[in-house]
N, C-alpha and C positions, 0 to 999 in steps of 0.2 A: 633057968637062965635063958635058953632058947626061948620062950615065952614074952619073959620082956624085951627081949631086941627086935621080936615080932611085935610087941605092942608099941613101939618107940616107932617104928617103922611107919606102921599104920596112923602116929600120929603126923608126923612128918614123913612126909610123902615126897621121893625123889626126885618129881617135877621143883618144885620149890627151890630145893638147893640147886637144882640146874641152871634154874632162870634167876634166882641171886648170884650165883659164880656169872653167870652171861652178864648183868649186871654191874659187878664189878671188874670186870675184866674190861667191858666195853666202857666205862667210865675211864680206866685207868687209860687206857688204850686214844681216847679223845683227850679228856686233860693233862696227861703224863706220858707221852708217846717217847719221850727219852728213855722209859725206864725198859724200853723193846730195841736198846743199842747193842744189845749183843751179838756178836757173829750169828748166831743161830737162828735170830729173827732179818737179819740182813736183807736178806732177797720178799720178804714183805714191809720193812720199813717203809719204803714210800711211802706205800697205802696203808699207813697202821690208824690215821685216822677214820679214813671210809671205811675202813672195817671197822673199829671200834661202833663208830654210826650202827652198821649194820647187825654188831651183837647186841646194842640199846634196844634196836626196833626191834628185835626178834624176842630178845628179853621179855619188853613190855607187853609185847603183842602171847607170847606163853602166857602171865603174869593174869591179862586180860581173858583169855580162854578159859584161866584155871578157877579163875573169880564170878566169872558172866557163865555159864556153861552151858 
């Protein structure tokens, strides 16, 4: 059992899912920026599209290191 979760692992590599979560989080974050109207996101609403901006570029720019090496 331990074996395959190590072998799962090593196929997918937890860069990936980081920079697809930054991905979509930064997409939602730019075209869906209502869906951060909760009290909890409040005090970054303003700026939840520049930051959305800056999880795309950070995304892409992992995405691009992890491809180009």
């Amino acid at each position: 059992m331990y074996s395959a979760a190590v072998g799962i692992l090593e196929r997918a590599r937890v860069e990936w899912f980081a920079a697809a979560f930054g991905l979509v989080v930064g997409i939602t974050m730019v075209f869906v920026p209502y869906e951060f109207g909760a009290s909890l996101f409040q005090r970054i609403y303003p700026h939840v599209r520049p930051l959305g901006s800056l999880f795309l570029v950070g995304s892409a720019t992992m995405l691009a290191a992890m491809l180009y090496p």
